[in-house]
Structure formats: structure tokens, C-alpha cells
C-alpha positions in Angstrom: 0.0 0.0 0.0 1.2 3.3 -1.1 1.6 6.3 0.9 -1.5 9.3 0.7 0.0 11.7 -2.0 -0.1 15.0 0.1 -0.7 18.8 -1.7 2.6 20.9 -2.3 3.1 24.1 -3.1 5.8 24.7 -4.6 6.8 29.1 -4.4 10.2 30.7 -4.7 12.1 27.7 -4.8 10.4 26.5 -1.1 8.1 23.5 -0.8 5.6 23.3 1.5 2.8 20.6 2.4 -0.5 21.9 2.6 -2.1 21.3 6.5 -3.6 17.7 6.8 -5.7 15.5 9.6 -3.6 13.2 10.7 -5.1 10.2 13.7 -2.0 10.0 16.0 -1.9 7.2 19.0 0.6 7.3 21.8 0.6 4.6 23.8 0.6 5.5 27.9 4.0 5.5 29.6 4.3 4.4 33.0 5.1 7.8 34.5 1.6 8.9 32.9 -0.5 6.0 35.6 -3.6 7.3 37.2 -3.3 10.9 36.2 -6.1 12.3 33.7 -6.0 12.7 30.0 -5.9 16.6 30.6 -3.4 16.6 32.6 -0.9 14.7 30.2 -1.7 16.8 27.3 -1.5 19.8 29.4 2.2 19.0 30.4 3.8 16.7 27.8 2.1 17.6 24.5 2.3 21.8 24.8 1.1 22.6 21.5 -1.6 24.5 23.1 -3.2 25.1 26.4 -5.5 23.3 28.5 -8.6 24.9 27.5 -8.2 24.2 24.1 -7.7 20.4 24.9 -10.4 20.3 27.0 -12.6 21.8 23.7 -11.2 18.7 21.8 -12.2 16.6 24.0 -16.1 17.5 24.4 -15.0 17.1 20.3 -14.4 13.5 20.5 -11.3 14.6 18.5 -9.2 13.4 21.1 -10.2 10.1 22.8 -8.5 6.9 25.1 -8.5 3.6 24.0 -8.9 1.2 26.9 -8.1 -2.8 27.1 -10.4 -4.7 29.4 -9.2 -7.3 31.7 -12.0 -10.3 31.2 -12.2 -13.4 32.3 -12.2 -16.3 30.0 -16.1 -16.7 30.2 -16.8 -12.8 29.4 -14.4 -13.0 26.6 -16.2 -16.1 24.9 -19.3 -14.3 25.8 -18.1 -11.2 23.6 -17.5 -13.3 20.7 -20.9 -14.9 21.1 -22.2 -11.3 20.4 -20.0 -10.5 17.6 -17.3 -8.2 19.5 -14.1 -9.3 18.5 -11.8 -7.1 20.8 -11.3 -6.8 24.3 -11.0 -2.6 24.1 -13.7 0.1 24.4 -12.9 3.7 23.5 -13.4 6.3 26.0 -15.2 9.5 24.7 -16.5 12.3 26.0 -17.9 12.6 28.9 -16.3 9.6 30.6 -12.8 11.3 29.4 -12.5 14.5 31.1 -12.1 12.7 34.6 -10.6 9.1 33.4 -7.2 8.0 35.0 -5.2 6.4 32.7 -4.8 2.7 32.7 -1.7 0.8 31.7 -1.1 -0.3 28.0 -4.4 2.5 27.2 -3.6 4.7 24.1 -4.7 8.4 23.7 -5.5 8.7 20.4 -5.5 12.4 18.7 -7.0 13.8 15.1 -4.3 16.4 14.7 -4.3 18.9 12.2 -0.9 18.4 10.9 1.4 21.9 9.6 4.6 20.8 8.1 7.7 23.1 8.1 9.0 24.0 4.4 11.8 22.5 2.9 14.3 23.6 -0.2 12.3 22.3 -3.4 13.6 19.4 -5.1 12.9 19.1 -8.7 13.1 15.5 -10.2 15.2 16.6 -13.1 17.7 17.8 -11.0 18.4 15.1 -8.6 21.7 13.7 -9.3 21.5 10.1 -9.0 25.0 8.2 -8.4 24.0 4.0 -8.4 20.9 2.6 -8.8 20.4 -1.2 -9.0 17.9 -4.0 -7.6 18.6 -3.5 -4.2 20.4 0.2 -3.4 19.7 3.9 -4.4 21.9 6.4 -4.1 21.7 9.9 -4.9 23.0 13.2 -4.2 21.1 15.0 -1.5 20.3 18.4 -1.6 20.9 20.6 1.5 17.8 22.0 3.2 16.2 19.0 3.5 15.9 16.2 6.6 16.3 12.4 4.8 13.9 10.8 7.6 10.7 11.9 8.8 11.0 13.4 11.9 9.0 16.3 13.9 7.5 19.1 11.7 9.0 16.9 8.3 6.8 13.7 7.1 5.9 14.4 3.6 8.4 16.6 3.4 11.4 14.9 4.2 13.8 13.7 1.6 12.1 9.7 1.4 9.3 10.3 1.4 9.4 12.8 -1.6 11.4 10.3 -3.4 9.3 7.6 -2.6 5.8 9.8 -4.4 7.5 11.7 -6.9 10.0 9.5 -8.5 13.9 10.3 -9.6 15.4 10.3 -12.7 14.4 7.6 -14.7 11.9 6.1 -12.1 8.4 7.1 -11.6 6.7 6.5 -8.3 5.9 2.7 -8.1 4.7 3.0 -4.2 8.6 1.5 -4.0 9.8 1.9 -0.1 13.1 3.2 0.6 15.0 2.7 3.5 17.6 5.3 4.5 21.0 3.4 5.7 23.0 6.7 7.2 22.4 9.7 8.9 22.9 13.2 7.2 21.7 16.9 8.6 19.1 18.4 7.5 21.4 21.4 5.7 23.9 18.5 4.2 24.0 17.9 1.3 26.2 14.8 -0.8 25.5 11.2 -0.7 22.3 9.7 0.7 22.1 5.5 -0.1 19.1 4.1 0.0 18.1 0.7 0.1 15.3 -1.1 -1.7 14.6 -4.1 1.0 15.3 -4.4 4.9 18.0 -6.9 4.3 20.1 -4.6 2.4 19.4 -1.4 4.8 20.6 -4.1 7.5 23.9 -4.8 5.3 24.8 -1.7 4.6 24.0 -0.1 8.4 26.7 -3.0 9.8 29.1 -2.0 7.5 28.8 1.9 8.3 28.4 0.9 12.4 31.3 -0.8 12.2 33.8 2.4 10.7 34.3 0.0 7.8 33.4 3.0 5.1 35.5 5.4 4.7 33.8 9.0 4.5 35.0 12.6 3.2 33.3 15.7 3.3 33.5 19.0 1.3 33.8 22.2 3.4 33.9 25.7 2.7 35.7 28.0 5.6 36.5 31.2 6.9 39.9 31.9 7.1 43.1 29.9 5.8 43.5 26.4 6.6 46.6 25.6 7.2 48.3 23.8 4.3 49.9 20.2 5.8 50.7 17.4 3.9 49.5 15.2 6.5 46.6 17.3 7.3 45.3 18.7 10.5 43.7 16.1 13.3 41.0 17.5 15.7 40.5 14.9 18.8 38.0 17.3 20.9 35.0 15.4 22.5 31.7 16.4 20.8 30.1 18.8 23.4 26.4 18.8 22.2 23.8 21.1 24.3 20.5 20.5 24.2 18.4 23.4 25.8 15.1 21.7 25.6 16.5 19.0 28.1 17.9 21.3 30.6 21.7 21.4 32.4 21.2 18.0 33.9 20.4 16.0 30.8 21.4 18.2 27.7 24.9 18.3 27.8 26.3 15.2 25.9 30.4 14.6 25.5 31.7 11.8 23.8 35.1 11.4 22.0 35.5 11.9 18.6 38.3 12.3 15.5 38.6 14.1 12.7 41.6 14.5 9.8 41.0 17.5 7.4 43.2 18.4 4.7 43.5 21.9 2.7 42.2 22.1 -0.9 42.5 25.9 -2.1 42.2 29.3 -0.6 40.5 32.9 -2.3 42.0 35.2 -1.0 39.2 38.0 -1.4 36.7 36.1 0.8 39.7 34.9 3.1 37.8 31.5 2.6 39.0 27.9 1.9 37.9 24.9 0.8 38.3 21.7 3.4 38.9 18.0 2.3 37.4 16.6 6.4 37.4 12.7 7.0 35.3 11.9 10.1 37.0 8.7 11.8 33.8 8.8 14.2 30.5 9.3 13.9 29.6 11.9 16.2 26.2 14.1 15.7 27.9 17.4 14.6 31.2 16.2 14.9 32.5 17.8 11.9 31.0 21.2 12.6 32.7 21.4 16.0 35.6 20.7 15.5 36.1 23.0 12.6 34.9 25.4 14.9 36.8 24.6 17.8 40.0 24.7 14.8 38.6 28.6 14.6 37.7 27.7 11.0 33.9 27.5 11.1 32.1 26.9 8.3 31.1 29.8 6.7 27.5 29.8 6.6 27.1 27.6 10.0 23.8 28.6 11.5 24.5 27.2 14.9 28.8 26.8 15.0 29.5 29.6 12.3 31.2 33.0 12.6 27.4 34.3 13.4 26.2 30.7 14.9 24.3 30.0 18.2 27.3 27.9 19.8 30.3 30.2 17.9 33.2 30.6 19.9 32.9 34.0 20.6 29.6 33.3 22.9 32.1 31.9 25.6 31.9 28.8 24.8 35.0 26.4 25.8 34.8 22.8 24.7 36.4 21.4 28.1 33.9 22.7 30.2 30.2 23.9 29.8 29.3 26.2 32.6 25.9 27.0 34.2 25.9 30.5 32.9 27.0 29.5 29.2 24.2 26.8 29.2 21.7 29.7 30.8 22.9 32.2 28.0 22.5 29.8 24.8 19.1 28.7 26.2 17.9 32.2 26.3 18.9 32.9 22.7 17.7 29.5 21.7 14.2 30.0 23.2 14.3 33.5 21.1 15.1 31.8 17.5 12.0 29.3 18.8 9.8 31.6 19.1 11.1 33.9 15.9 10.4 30.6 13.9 6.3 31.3 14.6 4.2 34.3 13.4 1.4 35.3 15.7 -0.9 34.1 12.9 -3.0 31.2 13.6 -4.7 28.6 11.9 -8.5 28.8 11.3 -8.9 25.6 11.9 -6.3 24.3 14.6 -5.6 27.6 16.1 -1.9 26.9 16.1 0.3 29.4 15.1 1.9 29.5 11.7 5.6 28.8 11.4 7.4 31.9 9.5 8.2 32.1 5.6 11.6 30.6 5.2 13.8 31.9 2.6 16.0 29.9 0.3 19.2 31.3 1.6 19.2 30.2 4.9 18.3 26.4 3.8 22.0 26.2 2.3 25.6 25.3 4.3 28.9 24.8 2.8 29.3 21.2 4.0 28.8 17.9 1.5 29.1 14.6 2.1 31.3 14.1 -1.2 32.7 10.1 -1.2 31.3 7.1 0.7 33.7 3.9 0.4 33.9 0.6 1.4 37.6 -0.7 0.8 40.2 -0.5 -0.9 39.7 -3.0 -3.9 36.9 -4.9 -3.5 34.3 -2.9 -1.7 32.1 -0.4 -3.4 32.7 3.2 -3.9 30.0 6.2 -4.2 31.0 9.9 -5.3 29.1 12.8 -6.0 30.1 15.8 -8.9 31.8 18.9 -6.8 29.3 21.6 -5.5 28.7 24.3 -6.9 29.9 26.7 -3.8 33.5 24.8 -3.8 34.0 26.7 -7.0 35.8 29.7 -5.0 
């Protein structure tokens, strides 16, 4: 079964989804036991406040799905009567004072409003390998590769997977991402074509048995070594949303990069990096922590959240750095919404995103397994190396 083609608009080189209904189920978590529905929305799903949950509720638009406990007997007796399942769904009014139950469900109709993404147009989509069992193709920046929050239909699979690539139309084929890649990377993205070959390919990439390089364009002059400059800083990652405690993450990393060319006028070079780990961001910090951030780095570069010059030191996060980037964090979050709201969800809208700020210099250029025998995959140079 294919997926539901959604609606895009496609505007200024920016794709958006139109808003859809969506029927979401969470299952309850044992920390959510005998309190009421309101209450867990209230606190763990903030998308709006508590009076507008409890209108969804009267609605029916947000309901609990409850398994009975029977006996032997009553079940036989159910089936007698042509019930087949052992769960009853919990509406309105029932709902407003019901304690939650273990292995309930809350299930939601959502009105679901998707961030924008970079367009991709099918012509353009560089494909590297194709055969029976992989897919790979250049990715574009601006775009996630997996759906995650804010991105379903708009993440880079899923278009794929509705709209075709060159020299394949949409045949409801699934595609199942094998690597990780940020949103604003671009470069190579494999796919695979069944589980078995995802599973193949994710062992040889978990096990640092493929060799990766990466394309970067930074400020400054790299130093020209023949041997090329090693970065060995942990990966500090913050995460503001989980607070001091839990959103500071260090974990060792490495990282070789080697000097390609230098302009001169835009005191800006290009950056052969090869990644011996796999950290999230690992490549962004440490060119940053090297004081050659890439250029156009939202969150490490010369104007970035987390750039050096916000008192950052990668040895040591301190209370009152954490405190500072949380605050400037929690600004850009709320920058990201308009005070306009939707006429039918009342959420607010998330703000026009121009095409500019969907783009940074880094590419994943060659993925290889080997030396002789493996495989090999290698995207054309981008376009912003050209300096």
C-alpha cells in the first residue's frame, strides 16, 4: 500500500505541504498512571493550552482507548455477540475525569502543519547507483532524509518515494535510509530497496568500515599540511530543551582534514574533512573549535548559536553559558512562529523561510567501502566549492 499523496506548493524555490488530519496514537508511559487525560496533554504535549484540549475533548477529537481485563467466560461471551476485541474507547464525557490505565492509548485527530523544505525538482536530482537492491543519490541541502517532527511528507524519502527520480516514476517503492545526514547537508544519501540490504549496509557503516569525506567551505586559511590537521576534541552537544542536567552530551571523537584551495578575497578555503567517528555534529565542531567555522554555519559559524565567541570552551560547559545559549535559543524558537494562527487548529503559523538560509557549505562528497573490492560512491563537486 502506497503512501496518501499530500498537496505541495511549490513558491520561490520553497516546498511546502498543505495542513492535513492526521489520527495519532501514543501509547501510555508508566510515568503517565492514574493521572487524567488533561493533565498529560496539558504538560507533555504543549502545543496548546488546557482549555483548548479540553474543547477537543467534548469534540471527540481526542479520545482513550482502553483494554479490558475479562475473564475467559466474558471474553467467549463477547465473541458470542460478535465483539471481537477486548478494548472500548473512551469519549466524551467519561474522558474528562478518566485515569489512565496501563497499556491505554490516547489517540489524537491532529491537524498536521509541516515546516518548508528547499524544493527538489526530479530533473535535478543527481543520482549516483541505482540497481535491484540500493539507491543512491546526491542530497540536496535543506532538507531532513527521515521523517522526523515538523517533516513527514516533506522529508527527503518520502518525496522520493511519491514523486519519482530520474528515470523512475513513483511505483509506491519503499526506501529505507542506511546513514544519517543533517538536514542542511548535502552529498551522498544511499538508500536501500529491502530491509536486508538497509541491515547490510547499516553494519558496514556501524562498524567504521566505510570510509567517509566531506566537502567544506571555511573562513579563514586552513593551514596547508601534507599530512593534514587532526581535531581529537570530545563532541560537546547542548540541548536546551532537556535542561543542564540531561542536555549536555560529550563523547570522543576524530577528525583529519586536509587543505584544498584558498580565495583570497573572501579569506575563505575549501576543506577535504574525513570523520574517523560518527559523532552528531562532529564535523561542525571541530572545525569550529580549529577557529575555521564553516562559513554559513547557523549554529557553529562566525554568526552561529554555539560560535566561539559566545564563551563557549569545549572542556567545560558552565551554568551561565548553558543559561545564555538557552535564552537565545528560546528566542530563535519563538522567531520561527508568526502570531498568525490557523483557522482551523488555532496553532500558530511557522514563519516564511527563505531559500538562503536552507544552504551550508558542508557535503558529504565520497562514501567507500575498501580499498579493492568494496564499493565506492561519489558525487560531482558543489557548486559553492567553486571559490
Amino acid at each position: 500500500m502506497g503512501l496518501t499523496k499530500p498537496k505541495y506548493n511549490i513558491s520561490n524555490g520553497i516546498r511546502q505541504v498543505e495542513p492535513y488530519f492526521e489520527n495519532i496514537s501514543t501509547t501510555v508511559k508508566s510515568r503517565w498512571l492514574n493521572r487524567t487525560v488533561l493533565d498529560i496533554l496539558a504538560t507533555e504535549f504543549r502545543s496548546f493550552d488546557a482549555s483548548e484540549y479540553r474543547r477537543r475533548m467534548r469534540n471527540n477529537e481526542i479520545t482513550v482507548i482502553h483494554r479490558l481485563k475479562l475473564t475467559k467466560k466474558e471474553r467467549k461471551s463477547r465473541r458470542e455477540s460478535g465483539i471481537l476485541d477486548d478494548t472500548v474507547r473512551i469519549g466524551f464525557p467519561e474522558i474528562m475525569n478518566y485515569q489512565l490505565k496501563d497499556n491505554d492509548i490516547i489517540e489524537r485527530i491532529e491537524h498536521i502543519h509541516e515546516r518548508s523544505v528547499i524544493d527538489i525538482r526530479l530533473e535535478d536530482i543527481e543520482v549516483i547507483h541505482e540497481d535491484n537492491e540500493l539507491l543512491v543519490v546526491n542530497k540536496p541541502s535543506g532538507i531532513p532524509i527521515h521523517p522526523v517532527q515538523n517533516y513527514f511528507y516533506n522529508s527527503f524519502v518520502r518525496i522520493l518515494e511519491i514523486e519519482g527520480w530520474p528515470g523512475k516514476a513513483s511505483d509506491n517503492v519503499i526506501l529505507r535510509p542506511c546513514h544519517r545526514l543533517d538536514k542542511l547537508t548535502s552529498g551522498v544519501c544511499i538508500f536501500a530497496k529491502s530491509a536486508k540490504s538497509a541491515r547490510q549496509i547499516q553494519m558496514q557503516i556501524q562498524d567504521r568500515n566505510v570510509e567517509k569525506v566531506y566537502l567544506a567551505r571555511v573562513c579563514g586559511r586552513f593551514p596547508e599540511d601534507e599530512e593534514g590537521i587532526e581535531c581529537l576534541d570530545d563532541v560537546v552537544v547542548v540541548d536546551t530543551k532537556k535542561g543542564m542536567k540531561d542536555g549536555i552530551m560529550r563523547k570522543p571523537a576524530k577528525t583529519l582534514f586536509k587543505f584544498v584551495k584558498y580565495n583570497k578575497e573572501l579569506n575563505q578555503s575549501i576543506v577535504m574533512c574525513f570523520p574517523k567517528t560518527g559523532r552528531t555534529h562532529q564535523i561542525r565542531i571541530h572545525l569550529r573549535n580549529l577557529k575555521h567555522p564553516i562559513v554559513n554555519d547557523p549554529l557553529y559559524g562566525p554568526n552561529g548559536l554555539m560560535k566561539l565567541e559566545h564563551g563557549f570552551d569545549p572542556n567545560k560547559v558552565s551554568e551561565e553559558y548553558f543559561n545564555k545559549i538557552k535564552s537565545i535559543a528560546d528566542t530563535n524558537r519563538q522567531s520561527s512562529e508568526t502570531d498568525v494562527r490557523c483557522d482551523t487548529c488555532d496553532s500558530k503559523l511557522y514563519t516564511p523561510l527563505v531559500k538562503e538560509n536552507m544552504v551550508m557549505y558542508l557535503h558529504a562528497f565520497k562514501y567507500r567501502l575498501g580499498e579493492v573490492d568494496g564499493w565506492v560512491y561519489q558525487t560531482s563537486w558543489p557548486k559553492w566549492s567553486e571559490i
